[in-house]
N, C-alpha and C positions, 0 to 999 in steps of 0.2 A: 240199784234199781234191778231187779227181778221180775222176768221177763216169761208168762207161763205159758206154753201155745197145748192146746190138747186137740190131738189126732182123733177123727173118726173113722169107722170101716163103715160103707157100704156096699151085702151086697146084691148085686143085678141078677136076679134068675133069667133066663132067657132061656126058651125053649119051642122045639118043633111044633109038637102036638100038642098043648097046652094042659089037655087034663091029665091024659094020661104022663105027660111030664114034668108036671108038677106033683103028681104022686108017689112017682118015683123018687126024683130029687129032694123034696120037702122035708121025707123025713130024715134023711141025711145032713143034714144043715142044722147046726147047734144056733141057739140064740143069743147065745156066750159071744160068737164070734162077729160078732158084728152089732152095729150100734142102731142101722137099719136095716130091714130086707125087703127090697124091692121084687 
């Protein structure tokens, strides 16, 4: 019996100022590395 579990990444931005720090961070965050981003 073989037994397959698959890991997921999610991840959570969270930030001060929303626009302005989601402008910053955004484009630094590959879409490689995670399976969702919140």
């Amino acid at each position: 019996v073989k037994i397959v579990q698959t890991l997921s990444v999610i991840i959570i931005v969270l930030t001060l100022n929303e626009i302005d720090g989601v402008k910053a961070i955004m484009p630094k965050v590959k879409k490689e590395w995670a399976d969702e981003i919140v």
